[in-house]
VOVEX-496464 format. One record per residue (C-alpha): residue number from 1; x, y, z; residue in one letter. Coordinates in steps of 0.02 Angstrom, whole numbers. Layout:
REM residues N
[NUM; [X; Y; Z]; "A"]
...
REM end
This chain:
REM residues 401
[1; [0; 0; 0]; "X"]
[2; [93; 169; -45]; "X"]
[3; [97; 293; 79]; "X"]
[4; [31; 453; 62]; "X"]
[5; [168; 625; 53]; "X"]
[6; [125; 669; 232]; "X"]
[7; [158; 513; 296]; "X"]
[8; [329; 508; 205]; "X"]
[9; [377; 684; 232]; "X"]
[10; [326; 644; 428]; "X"]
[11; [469; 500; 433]; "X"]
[12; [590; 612; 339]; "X"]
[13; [563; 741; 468]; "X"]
[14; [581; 599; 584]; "X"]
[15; [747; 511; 504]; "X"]
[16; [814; 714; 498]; "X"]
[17; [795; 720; 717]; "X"]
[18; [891; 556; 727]; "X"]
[19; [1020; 625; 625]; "X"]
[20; [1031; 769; 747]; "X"]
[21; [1054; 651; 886]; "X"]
[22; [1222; 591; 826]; "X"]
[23; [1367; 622; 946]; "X"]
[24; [1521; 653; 835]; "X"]
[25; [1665; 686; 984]; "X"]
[26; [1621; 506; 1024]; "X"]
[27; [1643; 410; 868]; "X"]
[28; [1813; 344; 823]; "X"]
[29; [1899; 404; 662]; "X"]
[30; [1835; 299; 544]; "X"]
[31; [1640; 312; 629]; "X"]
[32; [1694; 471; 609]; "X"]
[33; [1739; 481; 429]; "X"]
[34; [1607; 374; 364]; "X"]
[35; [1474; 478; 461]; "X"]
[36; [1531; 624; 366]; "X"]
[37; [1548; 559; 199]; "X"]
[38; [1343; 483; 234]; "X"]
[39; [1282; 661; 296]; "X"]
[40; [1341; 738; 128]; "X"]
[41; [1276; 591; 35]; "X"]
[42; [1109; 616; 130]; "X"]
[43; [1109; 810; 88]; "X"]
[44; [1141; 783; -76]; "X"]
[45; [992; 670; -82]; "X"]
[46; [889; 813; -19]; "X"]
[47; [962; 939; -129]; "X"]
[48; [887; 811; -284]; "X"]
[49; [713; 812; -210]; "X"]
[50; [712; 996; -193]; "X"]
[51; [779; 1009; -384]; "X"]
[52; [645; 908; -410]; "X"]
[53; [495; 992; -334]; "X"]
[54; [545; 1140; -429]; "X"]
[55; [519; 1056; -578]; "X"]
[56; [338; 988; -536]; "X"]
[57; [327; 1202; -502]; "X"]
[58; [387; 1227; -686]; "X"]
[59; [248; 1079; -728]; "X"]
[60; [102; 1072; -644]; "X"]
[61; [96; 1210; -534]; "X"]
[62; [-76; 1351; -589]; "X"]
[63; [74; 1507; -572]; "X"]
[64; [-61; 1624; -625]; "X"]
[65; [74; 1786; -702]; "X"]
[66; [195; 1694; -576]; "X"]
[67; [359; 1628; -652]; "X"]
[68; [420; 1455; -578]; "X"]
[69; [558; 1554; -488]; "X"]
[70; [462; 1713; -420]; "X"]
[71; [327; 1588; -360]; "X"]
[72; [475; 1446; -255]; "X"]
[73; [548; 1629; -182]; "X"]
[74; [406; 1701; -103]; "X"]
[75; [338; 1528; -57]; "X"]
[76; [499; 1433; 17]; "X"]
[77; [562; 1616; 90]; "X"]
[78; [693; 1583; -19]; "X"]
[79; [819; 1716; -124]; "X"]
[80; [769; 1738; -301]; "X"]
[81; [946; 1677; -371]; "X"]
[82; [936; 1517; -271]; "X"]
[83; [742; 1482; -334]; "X"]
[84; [795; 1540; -522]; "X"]
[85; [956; 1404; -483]; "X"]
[86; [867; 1275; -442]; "X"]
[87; [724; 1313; -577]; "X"]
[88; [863; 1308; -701]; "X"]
[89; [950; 1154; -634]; "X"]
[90; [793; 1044; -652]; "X"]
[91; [765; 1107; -849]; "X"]
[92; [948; 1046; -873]; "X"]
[93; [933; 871; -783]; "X"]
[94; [781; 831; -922]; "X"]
[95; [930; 798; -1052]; "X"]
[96; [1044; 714; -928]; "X"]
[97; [958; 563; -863]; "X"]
[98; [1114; 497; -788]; "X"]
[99; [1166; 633; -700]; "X"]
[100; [990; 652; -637]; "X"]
[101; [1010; 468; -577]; "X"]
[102; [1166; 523; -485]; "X"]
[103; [1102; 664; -397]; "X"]
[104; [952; 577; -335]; "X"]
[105; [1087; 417; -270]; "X"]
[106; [1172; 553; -183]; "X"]
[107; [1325; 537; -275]; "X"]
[108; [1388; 722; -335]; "X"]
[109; [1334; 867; -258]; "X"]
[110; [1238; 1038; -352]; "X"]
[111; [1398; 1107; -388]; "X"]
[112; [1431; 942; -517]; "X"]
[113; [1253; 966; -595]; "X"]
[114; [1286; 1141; -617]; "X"]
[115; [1476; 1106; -693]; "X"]
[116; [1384; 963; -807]; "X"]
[117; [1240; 1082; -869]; "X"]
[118; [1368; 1215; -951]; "X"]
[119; [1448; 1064; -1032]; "X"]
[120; [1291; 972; -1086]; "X"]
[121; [1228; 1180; -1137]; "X"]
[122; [1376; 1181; -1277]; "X"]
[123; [1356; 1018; -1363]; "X"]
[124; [1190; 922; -1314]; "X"]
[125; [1256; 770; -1444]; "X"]
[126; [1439; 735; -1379]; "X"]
[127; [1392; 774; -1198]; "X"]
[128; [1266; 612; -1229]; "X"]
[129; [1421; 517; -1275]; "X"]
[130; [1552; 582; -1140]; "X"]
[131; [1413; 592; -976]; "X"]
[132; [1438; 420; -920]; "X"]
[133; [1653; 453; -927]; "X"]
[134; [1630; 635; -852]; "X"]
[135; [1502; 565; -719]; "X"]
[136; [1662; 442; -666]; "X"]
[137; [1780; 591; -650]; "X"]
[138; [1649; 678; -552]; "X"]
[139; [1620; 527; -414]; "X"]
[140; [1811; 504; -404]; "X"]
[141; [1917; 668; -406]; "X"]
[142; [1925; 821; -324]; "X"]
[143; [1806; 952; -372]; "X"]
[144; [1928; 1091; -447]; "X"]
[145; [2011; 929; -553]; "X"]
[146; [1827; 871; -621]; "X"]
[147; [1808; 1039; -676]; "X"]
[148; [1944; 1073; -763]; "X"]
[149; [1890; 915; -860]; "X"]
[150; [1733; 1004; -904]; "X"]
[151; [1845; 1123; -931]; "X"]
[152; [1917; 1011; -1091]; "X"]
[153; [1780; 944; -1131]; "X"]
[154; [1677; 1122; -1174]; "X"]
[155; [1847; 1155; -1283]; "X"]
[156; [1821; 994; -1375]; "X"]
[157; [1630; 997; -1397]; "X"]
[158; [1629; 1197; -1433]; "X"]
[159; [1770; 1275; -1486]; "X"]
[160; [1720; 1420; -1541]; "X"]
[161; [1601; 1447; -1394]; "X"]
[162; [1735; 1460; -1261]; "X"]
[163; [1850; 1575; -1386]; "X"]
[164; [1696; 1687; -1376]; "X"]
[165; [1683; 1660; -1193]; "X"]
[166; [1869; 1699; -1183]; "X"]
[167; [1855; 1861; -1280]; "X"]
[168; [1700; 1914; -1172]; "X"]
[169; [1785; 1884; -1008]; "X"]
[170; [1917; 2015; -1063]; "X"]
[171; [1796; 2127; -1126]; "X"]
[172; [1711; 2130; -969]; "X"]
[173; [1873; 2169; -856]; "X"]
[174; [1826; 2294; -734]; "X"]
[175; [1873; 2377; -572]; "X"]
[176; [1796; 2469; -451]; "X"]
[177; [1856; 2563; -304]; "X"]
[178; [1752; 2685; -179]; "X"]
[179; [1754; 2749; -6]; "X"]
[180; [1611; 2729; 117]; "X"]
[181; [1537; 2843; 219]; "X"]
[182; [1676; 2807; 351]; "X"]
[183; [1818; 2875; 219]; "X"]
[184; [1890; 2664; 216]; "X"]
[185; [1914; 2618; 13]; "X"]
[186; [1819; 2471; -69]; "X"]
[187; [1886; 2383; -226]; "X"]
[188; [1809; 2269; -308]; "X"]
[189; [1843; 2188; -474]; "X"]
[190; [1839; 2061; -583]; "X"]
[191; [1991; 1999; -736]; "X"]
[192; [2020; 1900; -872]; "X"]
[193; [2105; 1718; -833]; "X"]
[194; [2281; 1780; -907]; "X"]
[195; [2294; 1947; -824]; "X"]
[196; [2194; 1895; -646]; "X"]
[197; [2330; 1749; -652]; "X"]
[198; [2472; 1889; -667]; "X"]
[199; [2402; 1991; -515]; "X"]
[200; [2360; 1835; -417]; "X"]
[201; [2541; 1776; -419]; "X"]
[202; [2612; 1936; -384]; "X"]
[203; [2489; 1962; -234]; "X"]
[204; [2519; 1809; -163]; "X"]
[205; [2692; 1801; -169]; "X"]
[206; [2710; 1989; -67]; "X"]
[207; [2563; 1907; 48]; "X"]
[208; [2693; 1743; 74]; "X"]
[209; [2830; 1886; 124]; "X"]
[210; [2720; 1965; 239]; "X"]
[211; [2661; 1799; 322]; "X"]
[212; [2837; 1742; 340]; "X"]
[213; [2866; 1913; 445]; "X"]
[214; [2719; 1868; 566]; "X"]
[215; [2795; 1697; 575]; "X"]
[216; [2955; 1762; 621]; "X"]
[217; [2900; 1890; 744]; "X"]
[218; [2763; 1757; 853]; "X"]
[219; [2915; 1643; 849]; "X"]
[220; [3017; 1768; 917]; "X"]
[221; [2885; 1806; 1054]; "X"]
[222; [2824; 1648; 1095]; "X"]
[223; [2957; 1531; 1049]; "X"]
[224; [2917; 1365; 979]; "X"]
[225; [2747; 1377; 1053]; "X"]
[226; [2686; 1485; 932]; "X"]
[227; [2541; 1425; 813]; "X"]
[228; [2442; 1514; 674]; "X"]
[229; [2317; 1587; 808]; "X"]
[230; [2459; 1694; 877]; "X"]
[231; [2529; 1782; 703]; "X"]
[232; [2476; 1965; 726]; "X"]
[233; [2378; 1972; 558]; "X"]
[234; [2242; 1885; 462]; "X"]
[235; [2249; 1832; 274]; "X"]
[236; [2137; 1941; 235]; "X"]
[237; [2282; 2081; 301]; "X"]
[238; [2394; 2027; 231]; "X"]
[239; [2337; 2037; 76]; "X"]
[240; [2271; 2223; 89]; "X"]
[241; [2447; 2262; 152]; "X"]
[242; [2495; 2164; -6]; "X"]
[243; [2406; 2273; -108]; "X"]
[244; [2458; 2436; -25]; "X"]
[245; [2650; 2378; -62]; "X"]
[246; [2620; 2350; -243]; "X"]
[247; [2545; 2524; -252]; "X"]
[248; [2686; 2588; -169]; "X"]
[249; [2809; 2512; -252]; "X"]
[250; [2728; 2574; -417]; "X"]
[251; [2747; 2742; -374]; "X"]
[252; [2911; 2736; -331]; "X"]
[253; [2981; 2674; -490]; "X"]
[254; [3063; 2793; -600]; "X"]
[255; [2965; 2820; -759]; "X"]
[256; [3106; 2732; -866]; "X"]
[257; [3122; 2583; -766]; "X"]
[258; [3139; 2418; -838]; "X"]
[259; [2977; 2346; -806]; "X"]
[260; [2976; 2166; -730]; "X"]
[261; [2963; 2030; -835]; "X"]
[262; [2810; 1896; -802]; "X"]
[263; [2832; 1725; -824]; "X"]
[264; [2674; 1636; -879]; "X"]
[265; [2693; 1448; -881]; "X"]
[266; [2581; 1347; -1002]; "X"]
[267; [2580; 1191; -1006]; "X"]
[268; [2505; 1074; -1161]; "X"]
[269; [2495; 896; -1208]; "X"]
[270; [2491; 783; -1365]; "X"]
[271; [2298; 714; -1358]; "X"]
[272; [2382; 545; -1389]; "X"]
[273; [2502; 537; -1232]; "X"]
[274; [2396; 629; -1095]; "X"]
[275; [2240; 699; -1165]; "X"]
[276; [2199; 883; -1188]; "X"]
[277; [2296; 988; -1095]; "X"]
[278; [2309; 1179; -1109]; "X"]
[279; [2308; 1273; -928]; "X"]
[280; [2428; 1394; -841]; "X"]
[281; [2537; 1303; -690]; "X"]
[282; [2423; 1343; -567]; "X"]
[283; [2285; 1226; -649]; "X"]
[284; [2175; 1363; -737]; "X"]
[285; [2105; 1313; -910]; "X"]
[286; [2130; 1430; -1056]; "X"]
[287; [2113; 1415; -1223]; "X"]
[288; [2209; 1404; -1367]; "X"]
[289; [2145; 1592; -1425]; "X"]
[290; [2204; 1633; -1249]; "X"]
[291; [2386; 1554; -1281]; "X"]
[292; [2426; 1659; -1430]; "X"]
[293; [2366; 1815; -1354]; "X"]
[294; [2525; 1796; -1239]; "X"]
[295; [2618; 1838; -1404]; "X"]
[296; [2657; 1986; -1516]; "X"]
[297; [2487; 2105; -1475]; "X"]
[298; [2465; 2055; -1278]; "X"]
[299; [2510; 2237; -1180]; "X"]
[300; [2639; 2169; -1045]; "X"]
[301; [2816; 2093; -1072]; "X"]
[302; [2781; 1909; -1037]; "X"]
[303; [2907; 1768; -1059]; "X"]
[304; [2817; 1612; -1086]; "X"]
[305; [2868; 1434; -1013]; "X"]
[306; [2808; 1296; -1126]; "X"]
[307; [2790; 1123; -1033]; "X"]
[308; [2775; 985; -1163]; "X"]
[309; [2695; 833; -1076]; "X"]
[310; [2765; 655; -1136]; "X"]
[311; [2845; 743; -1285]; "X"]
[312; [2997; 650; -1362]; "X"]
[313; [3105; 827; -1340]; "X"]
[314; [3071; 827; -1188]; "X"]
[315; [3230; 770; -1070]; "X"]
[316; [3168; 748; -876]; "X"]
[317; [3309; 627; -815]; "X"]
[318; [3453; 751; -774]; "X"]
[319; [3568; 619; -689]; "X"]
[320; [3534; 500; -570]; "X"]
[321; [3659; 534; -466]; "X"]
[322; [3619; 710; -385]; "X"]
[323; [3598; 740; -207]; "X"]
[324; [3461; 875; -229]; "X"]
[325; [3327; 919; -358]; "X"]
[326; [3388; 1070; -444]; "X"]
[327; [3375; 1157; -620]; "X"]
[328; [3250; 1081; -744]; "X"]
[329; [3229; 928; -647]; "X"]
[330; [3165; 1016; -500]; "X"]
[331; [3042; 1107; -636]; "X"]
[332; [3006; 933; -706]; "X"]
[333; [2929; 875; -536]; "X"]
[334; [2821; 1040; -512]; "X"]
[335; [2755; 1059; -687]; "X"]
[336; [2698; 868; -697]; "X"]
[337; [2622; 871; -509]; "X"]
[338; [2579; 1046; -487]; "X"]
[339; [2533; 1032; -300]; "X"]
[340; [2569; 920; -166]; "X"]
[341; [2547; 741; -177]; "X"]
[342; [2478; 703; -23]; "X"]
[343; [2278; 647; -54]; "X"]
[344; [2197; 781; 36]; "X"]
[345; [2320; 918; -16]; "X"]
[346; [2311; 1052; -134]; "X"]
[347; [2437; 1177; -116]; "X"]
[348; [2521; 1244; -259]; "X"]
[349; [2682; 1201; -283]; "X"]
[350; [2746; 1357; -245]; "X"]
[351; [2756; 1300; -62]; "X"]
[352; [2805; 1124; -85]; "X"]
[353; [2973; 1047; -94]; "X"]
[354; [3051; 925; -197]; "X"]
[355; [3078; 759; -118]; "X"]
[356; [3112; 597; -168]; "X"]
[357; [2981; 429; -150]; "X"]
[358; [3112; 323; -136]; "X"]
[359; [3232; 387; -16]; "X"]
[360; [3415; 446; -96]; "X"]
[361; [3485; 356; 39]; "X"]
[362; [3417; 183; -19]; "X"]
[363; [3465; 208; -181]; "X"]
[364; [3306; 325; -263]; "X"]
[365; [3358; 413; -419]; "X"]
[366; [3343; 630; -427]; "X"]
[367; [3235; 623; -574]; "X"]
[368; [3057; 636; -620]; "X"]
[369; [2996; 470; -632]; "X"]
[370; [3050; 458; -431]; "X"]
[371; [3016; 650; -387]; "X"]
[372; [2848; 707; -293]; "X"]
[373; [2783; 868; -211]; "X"]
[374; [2745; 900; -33]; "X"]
[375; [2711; 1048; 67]; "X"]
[376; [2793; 1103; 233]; "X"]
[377; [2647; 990; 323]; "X"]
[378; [2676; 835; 226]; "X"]
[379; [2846; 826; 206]; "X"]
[380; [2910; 682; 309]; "X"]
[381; [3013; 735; 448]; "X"]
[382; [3016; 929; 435]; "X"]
[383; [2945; 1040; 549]; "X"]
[384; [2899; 1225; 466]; "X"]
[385; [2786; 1348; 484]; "X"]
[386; [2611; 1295; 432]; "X"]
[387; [2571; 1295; 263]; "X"]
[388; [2476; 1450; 201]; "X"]
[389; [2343; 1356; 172]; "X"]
[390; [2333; 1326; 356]; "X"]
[391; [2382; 1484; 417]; "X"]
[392; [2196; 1575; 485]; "X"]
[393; [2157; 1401; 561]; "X"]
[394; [2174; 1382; 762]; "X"]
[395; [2265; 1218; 747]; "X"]
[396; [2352; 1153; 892]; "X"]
[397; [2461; 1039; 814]; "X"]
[398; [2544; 1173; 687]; "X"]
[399; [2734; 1112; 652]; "X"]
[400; [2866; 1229; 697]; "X"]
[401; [3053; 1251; 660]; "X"]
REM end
């Protein structure tokens, strides 16, 4: 006998209070884990049967002048982008009945469905052929690596679509800056992949310098005892100090200065060895429109690093008999892992270190094939300031030097 929808939405509410019952401090580590990995399963369950009561409101619901999103707003108390998302969201899972059947299973979250909808939006025909393959990337990598496969894939199935996208997204470079009422300055902005890239690095390299000052200076007043708690400014200072130094440092150039050089690195792939690859070092996707504009017309002096993945040119075995990874072998390591190896780390790997898997003192060779990346955190055996990753936690267990 089925049962009617109060009488399931009554043991839902009821299966939601035993949830809340749940102790976590008293579960061991793998309760623990497994708990947590469930909840989000179980939320992303929900988030499919609220997807799809806003399509039976784009169906069968008498809206009167109402559209399906105005109407789930004022009802659910909800804001109008998140009704107009979700609205949106269930039109797109119509043409993707096996995403649709992985949401509902709990599988990927709303941020997957939204990632899949863009790529099944540029080519309806090969995103029928590639969902299953792109569904198995998005149950078993990270989220920033799944969508950087989208990333490929909306190159492959639309090429001209994300050249336009590319060209829009430099069009529509913008800043803004303007006091309040209490005389502080807001900015606010938004750039192109190429040139944000150049003013990311450049920001967060000053914002490294500044952090490695607090370091120094809790050290110095606390000693070994000092953790990330104790540094005397946030991230979020240091990077508006960061700021404030490149401004000042612009000024105080001389007007025929040489003007610093950027390095872009770009790395790119024969289809046949790796598959597509086109993206900057620090994993963002560009195109191949993109790539050339680096060239003769782009307006800054840019050298340009080409990383040839699998390539026969390519030489990555510098000599197995070196102490330390150094020179192009050293860059052979970063450009082919970008970020450390350790499974639930992703900092860049401009704050990792090379180190070896199999130890030089057992007889591992300095070359690629036995290099890896690994932060200050996971490097065996080294105690450093935190990474920067790490550094507005309150962690207790923060390595020192």
């Amino acid at each position: 006998m089925l049962q009617s929808v109060d009488e399931v939405l009554a043991q839902a509410d009821a299966a939601l209070d035993a949830l809340g019952s749940i102790d976590y401090k008293h579960l061991d580590d793998e309760q623990l884990t497994a708990t947590i990995v469930k909840v989000h399963q179980l939320q992303n369950r929900m988030d499919a049967q609220a997807t799809r009561a806003a399509a039976a409101v784009d169906r069968y619901v008498d809206l009167g002048r109402a559209t399906p999103q105005t109407w789930l707003a004022y009802m659910c108390r909800m804001p109008k982008g998140v009704a107009r998302a979700e609205v949106t969201r269930s039109r797109a899972l119509r043409s993707m009945p096996a995403t649709a059947a992985a949401y509902d299973a709990g599988a990927i979250t709303t941020d997957h469905v939204r990632v899949l909808a863009a790529a099944c939006r540029s080519n309806e025909t090969l995103f029928e052929k590639a969902e299953a393959e792109l569904l198995t990337d998005a149950t078993t990598r990270r989220f920033d690596q799944f969508a950087r496969q989208v990333d490929y894939f909306r190159q492959v199935a639309d090429p001209d679509g994300v050249e336009d996208d590319a060209v829009t997204a430099y069009e529509q470079r913008n800043l803004h800056v303007s006091r309040t009422f209490e005389d502080t300055v807001r900015v606010d902005g938004s750039l192109d992949p190429i040139g944000g890239t150049i003013y990311t690095n450049e920001l967060d390299r000053l914002e490294h310098q500044l952090f490695l000052e607090d370091w120094a200076e809790a050290r110095a007043r606390l000693g070994e005892a000092a953790t990330a708690k104790d540094l005397r400014r946030t991230p979020e200072q240091r990077r508006a100090d960061a700021q404030i130094d490149m401004a000042r440092r612009s000024a105080a150039m001389p007007a025929d200065a040489k003007q610093a050089v950027v390095l872009l690195t770009v790395l790119v792939g024969y289809e046949t060895f790796a598959g597509r690859i086109c993206q900057l070092a620090d994993g963002t996707v560009v195109t191949p429109g993109q790539v050339m504009s680096l060239f003769p017309d782009w307006p800054v002096d840019i050298d340009v690093e080409r990383a040839v993945f699998a390539a026969p040119s390519r030489i990555t075995d510098l000599g197995r008999r070196r102490r330390l990874f150094v020179g192009g072998a050293r860059r052979a390591v970063q450009l082919a892992h970008l970020e450390c190896t350790h499974d639930t780390c992703d900092e860049p790997y401009e704050h990792c270190e090379t180190d070896h898997i199999q130890p030089w003192a057992h007889g591992g060779p300095t070359d690629q094939a036995n290099g890896r990346l690994r932060c200050p955190r996971h490097h065996d055996g080294r105690r450093r300031a935190p990474p920067p990753h790490d550094r507005d936690e309150h962690d207790e267990d923060l390595d020192t030097d």
